[in-house]
Backbone as CSV, one residue per row, in Angstrom:
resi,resn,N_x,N_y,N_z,CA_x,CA_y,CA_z,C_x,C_y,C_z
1,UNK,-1.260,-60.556,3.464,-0.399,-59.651,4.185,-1.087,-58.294,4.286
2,UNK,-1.128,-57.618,5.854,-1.669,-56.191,5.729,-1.080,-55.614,5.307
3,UNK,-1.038,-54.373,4.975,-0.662,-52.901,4.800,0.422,-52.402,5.614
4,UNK,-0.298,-52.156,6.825,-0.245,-51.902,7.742,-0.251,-52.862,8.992
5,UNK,1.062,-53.430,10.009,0.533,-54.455,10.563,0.072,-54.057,12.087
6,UNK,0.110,-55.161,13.179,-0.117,-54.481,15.074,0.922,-53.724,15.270
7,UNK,2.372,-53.620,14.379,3.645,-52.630,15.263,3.178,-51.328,14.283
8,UNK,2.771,-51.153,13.415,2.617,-50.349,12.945,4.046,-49.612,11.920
9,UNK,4.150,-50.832,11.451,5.244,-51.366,10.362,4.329,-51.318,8.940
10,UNK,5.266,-50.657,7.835,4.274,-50.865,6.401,4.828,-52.215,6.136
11,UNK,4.229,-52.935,5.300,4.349,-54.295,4.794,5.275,-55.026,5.907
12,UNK,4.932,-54.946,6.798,5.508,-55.555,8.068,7.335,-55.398,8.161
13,UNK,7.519,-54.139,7.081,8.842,-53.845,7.436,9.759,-52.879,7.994
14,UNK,9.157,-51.807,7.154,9.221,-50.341,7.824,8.472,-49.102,8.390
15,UNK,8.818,-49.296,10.014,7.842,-48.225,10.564,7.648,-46.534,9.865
16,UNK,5.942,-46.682,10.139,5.398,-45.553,9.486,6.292,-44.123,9.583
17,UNK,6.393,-43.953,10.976,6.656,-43.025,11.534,8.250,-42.358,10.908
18,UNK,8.894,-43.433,11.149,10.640,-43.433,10.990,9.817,-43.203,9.188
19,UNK,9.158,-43.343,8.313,9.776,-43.611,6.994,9.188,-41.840,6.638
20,UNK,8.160,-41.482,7.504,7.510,-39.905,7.426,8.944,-39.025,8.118
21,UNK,9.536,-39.387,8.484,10.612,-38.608,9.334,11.731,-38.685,8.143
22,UNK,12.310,-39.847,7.584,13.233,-39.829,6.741,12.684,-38.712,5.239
23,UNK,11.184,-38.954,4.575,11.291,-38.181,3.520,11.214,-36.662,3.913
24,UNK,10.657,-36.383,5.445,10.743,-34.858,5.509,12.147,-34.571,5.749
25,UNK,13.313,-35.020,5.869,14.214,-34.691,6.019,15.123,-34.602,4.319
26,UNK,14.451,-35.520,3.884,15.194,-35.755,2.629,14.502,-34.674,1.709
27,UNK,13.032,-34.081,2.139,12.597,-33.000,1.146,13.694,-31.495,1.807
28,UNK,14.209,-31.819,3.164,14.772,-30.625,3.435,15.930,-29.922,2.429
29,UNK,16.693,-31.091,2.689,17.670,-31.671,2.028,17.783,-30.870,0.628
30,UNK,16.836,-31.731,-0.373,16.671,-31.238,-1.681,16.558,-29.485,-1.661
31,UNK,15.502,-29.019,-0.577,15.012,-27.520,-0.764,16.453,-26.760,-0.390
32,UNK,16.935,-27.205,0.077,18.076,-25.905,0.864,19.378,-26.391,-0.630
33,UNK,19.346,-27.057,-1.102,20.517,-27.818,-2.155,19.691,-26.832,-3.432
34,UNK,18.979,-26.745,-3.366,18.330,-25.904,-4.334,18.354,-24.296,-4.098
35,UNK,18.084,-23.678,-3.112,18.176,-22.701,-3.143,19.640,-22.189,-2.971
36,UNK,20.668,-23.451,-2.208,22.155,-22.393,-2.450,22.304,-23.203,-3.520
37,UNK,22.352,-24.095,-4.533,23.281,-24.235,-5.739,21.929,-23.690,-7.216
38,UNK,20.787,-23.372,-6.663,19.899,-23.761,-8.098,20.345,-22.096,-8.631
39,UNK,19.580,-21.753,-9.423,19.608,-20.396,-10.229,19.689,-19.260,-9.161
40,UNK,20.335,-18.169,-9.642,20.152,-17.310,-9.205,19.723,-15.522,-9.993
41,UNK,18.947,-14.983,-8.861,18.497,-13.723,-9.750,19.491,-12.304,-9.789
42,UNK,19.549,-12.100,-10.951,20.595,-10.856,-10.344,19.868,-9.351,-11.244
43,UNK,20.499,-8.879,-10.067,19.725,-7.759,-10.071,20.471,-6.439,-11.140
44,UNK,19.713,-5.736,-11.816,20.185,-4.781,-12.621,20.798,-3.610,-11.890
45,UNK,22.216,-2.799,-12.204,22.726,-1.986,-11.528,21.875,-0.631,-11.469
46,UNK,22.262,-0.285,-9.924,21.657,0.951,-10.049,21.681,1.933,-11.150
47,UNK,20.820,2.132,-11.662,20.810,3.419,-12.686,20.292,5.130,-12.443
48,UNK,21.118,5.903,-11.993,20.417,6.896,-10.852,19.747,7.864,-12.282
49,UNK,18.654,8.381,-12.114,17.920,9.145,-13.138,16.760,10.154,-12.553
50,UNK,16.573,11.196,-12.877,15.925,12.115,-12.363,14.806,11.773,-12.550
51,UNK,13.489,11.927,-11.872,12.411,11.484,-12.150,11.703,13.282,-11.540
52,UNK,10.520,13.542,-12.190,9.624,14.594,-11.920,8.166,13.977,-11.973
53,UNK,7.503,14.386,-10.900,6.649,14.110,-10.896,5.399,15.046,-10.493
54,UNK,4.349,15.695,-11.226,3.572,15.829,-10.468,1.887,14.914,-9.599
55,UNK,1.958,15.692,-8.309,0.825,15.000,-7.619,-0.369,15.501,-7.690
56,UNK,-1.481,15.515,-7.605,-2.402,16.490,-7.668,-3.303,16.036,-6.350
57,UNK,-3.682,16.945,-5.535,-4.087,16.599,-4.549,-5.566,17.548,-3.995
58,UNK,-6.933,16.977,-4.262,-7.927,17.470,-4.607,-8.535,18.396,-2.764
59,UNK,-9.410,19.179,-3.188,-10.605,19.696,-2.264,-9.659,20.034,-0.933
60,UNK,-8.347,20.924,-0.852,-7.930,21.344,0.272,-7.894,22.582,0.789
61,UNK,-7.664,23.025,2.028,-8.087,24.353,2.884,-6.574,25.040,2.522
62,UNK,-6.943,26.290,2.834,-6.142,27.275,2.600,-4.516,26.792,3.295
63,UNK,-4.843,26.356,4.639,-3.946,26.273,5.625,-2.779,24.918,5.005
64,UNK,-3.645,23.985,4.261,-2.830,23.123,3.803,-2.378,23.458,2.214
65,UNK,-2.376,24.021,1.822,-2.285,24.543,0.522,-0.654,25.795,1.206
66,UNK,-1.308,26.701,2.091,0.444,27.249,2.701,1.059,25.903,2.996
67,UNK,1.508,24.995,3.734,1.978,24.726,4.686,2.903,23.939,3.610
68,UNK,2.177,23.274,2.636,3.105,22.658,1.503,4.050,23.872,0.796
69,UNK,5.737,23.566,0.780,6.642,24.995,0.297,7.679,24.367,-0.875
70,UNK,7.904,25.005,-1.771,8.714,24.833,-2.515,10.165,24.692,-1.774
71,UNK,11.107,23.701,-1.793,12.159,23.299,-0.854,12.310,22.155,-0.073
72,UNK,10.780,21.504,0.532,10.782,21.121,1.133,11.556,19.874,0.848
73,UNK,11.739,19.065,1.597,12.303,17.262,1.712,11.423,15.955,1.881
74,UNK,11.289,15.488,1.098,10.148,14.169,1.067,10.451,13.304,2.562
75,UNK,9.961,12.644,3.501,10.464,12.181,4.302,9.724,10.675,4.648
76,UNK,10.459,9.494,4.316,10.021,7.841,5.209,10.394,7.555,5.682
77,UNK,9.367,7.426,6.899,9.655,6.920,8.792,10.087,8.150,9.384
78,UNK,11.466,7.907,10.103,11.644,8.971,10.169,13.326,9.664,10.036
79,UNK,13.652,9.163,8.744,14.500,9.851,7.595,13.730,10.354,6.904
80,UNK,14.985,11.517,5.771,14.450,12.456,4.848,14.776,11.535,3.924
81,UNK,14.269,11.284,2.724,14.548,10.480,1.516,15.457,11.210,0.812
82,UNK,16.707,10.704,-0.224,17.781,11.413,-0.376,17.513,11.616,-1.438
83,UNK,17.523,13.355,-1.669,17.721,14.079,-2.915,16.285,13.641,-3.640
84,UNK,14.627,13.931,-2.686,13.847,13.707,-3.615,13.107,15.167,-2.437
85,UNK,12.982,16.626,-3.309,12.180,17.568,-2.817,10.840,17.971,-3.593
86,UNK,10.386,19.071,-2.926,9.228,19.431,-4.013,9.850,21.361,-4.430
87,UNK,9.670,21.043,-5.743,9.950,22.032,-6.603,9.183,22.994,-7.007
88,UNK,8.016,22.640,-6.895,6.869,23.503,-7.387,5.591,23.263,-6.415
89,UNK,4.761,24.251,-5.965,3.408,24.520,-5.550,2.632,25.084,-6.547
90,UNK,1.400,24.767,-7.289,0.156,25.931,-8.017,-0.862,25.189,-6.993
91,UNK,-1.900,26.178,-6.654,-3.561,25.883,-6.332,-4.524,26.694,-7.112
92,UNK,-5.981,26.310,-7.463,-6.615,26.928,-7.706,-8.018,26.404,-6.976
93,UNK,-9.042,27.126,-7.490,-10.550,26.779,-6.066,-10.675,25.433,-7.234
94,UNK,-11.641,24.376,-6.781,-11.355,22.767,-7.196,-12.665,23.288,-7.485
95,UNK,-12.854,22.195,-8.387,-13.726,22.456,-9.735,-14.543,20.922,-8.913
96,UNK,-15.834,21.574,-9.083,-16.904,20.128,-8.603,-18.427,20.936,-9.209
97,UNK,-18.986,19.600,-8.753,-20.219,19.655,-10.055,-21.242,19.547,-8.859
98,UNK,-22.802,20.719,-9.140,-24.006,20.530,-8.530,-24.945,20.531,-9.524
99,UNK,-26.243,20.353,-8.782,-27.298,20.686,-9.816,-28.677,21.182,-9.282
100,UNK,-29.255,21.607,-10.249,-30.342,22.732,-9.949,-31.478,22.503,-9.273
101,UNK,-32.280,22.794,-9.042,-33.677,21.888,-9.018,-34.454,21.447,-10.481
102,UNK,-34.387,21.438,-11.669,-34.686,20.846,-12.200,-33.703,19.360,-13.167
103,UNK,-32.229,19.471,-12.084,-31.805,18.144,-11.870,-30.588,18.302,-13.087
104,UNK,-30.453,19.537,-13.551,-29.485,20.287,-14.703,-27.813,19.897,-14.070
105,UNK,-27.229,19.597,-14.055,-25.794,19.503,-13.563,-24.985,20.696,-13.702
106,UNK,-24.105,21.262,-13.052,-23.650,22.515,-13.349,-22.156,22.053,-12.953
107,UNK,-20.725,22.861,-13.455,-19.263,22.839,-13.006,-19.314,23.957,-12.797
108,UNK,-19.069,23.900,-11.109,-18.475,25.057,-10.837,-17.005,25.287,-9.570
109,UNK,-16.702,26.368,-9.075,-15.264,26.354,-8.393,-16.047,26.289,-6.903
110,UNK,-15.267,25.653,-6.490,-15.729,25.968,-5.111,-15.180,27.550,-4.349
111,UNK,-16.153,27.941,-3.337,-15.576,28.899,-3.160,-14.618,29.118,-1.876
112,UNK,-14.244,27.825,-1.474,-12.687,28.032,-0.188,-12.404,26.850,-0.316
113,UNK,-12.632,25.518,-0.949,-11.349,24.224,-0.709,-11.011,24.827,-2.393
114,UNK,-9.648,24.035,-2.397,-8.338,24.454,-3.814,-8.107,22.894,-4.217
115,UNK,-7.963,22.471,-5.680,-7.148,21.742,-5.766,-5.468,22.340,-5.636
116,UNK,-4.611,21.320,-5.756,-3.482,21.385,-5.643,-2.554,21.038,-6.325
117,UNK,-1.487,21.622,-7.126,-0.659,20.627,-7.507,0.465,20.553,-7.652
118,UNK,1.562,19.675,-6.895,3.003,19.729,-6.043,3.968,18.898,-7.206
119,UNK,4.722,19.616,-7.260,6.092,18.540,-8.400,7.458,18.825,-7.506
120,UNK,7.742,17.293,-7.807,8.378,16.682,-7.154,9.611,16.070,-8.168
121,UNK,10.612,16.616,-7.071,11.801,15.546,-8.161,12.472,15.251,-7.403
122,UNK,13.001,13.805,-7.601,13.741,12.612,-6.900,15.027,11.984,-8.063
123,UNK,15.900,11.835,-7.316,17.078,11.203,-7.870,16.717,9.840,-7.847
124,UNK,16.812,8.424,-8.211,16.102,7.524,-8.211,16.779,6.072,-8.915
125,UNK,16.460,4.955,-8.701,16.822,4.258,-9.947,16.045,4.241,-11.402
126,UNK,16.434,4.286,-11.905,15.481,4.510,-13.414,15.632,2.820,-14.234
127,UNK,16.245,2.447,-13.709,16.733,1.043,-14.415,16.145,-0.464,-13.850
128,UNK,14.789,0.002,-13.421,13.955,-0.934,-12.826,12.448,-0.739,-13.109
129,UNK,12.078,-1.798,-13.459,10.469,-1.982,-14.302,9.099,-0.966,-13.471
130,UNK,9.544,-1.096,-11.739,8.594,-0.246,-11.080,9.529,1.276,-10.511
131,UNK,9.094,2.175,-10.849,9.850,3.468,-10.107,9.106,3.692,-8.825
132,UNK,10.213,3.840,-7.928,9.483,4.214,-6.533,10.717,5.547,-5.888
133,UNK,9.825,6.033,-4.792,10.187,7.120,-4.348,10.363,7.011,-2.876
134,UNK,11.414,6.702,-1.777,11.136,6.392,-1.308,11.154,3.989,-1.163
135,UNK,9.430,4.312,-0.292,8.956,2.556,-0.511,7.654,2.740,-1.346
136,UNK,7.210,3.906,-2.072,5.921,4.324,-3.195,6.409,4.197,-3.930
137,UNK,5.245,3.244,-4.723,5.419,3.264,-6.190,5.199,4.468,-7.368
138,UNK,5.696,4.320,-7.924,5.531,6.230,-8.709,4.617,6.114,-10.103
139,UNK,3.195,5.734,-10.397,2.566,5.512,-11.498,1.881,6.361,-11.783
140,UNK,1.270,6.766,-12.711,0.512,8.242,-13.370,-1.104,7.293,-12.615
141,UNK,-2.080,8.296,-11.684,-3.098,7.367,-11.793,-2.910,7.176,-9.916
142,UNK,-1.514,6.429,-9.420,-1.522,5.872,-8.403,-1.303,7.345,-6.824
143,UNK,-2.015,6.393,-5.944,-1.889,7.139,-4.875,-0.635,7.439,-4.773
144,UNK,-0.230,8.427,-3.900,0.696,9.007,-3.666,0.562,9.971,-2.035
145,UNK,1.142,9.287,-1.375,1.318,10.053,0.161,2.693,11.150,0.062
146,UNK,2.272,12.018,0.062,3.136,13.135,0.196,3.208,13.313,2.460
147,UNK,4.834,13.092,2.345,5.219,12.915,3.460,6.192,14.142,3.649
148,UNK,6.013,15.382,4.193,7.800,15.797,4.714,7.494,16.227,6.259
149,UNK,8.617,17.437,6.604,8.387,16.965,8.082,7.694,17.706,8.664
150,UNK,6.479,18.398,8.057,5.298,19.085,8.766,3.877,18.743,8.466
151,UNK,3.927,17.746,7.457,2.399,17.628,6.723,2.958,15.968,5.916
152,UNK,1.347,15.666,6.082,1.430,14.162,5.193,-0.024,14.243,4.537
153,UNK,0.029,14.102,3.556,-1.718,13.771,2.847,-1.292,13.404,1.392
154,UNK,-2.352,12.509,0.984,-2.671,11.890,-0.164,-3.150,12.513,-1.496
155,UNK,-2.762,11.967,-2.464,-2.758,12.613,-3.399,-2.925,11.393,-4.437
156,UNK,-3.527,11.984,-5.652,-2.668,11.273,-7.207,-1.690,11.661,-8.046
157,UNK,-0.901,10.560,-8.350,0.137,10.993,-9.194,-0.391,11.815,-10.478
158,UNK,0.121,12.454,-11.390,-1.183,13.398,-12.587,-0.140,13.137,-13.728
159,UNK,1.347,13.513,-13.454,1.998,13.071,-14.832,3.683,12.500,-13.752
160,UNK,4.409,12.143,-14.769,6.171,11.509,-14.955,6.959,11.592,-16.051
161,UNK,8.062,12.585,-15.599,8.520,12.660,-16.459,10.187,12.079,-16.204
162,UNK,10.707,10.936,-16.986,12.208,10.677,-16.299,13.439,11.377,-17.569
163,UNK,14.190,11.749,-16.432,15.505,12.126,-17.604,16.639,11.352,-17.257
């Protein structure tokens, strides 16, 4: 006896086709029976908590160093994000390294780009493993796009502090 016979019947009983059609229907079956009756995840209640953050945002011109203001409103897309502003502006000339001709390394300030550094506080959930601001994640270390509604540029996060 073939396998497979001329109708294209397995063991000359049931067609291939019809028996590939019945288990994809029957895997449907199982998947959707699973996702509305199997486990479900539930989510921890909002926990609203102040978060501070500063950004530090290296080698910038005078013009962007004004333009960032204490007051301002964090903004994604094009909403303001609720109840997350910046509180604080400091700059000073950004500290970078040359060297001599005999190949000596030197730290010194530059004399017209500033580092920067902007703190920020956001009302937030605090009761979730990743803090975000916004759709940013908020990590000491991680980029950070500073968005409001006159200026956008990148930065690193430098410290976090939650209360």
């Amino acid at each position: 006896m073939k396998l497979i016979d001329e109708k294209g019947k397995l063991f000359g009983k049931v067609n291939l086709i019809d028996l590939v059609v019945v288990m994809l229907i029957l895997f449907l079956v199982v998947a959707v029976g699973y996702k509305v009756l199997g486990p479900k995840i539930t989510t921890s209640p909002a926990a609203q908590g102040e978060v501070t953050a500063i950004v530090k945002f290296t080698f910038r011109s005078d013009n962007m160093v004004k333009a960032v203001q204490k007051g301002q409103k964090l903004v994604f897309g094009t909403d303001y994000i609720a109840d997350a502003f910046i509180t604080d502006v400091t700059s000073n000339f950004a500290d970078y390294t040359s060297s001599d001709a005999q190949g000596k390394v030197h730290y010194e300030k530059h004399p017209v780009l500033k580092d920067m550094y902007v703190t920020i506080k956001a009302k937030i959930n605090t009761n979730v493993p990743i803090l975000k601001i916004g759709t940013q994640e908020l990590a000491q270390g991680k980029k950070f796009i500073l968005k409001t509604q006159t200026i956008e540029m990148e930065g690193n996060v430098d410290s976090i502090t939650i209360k």
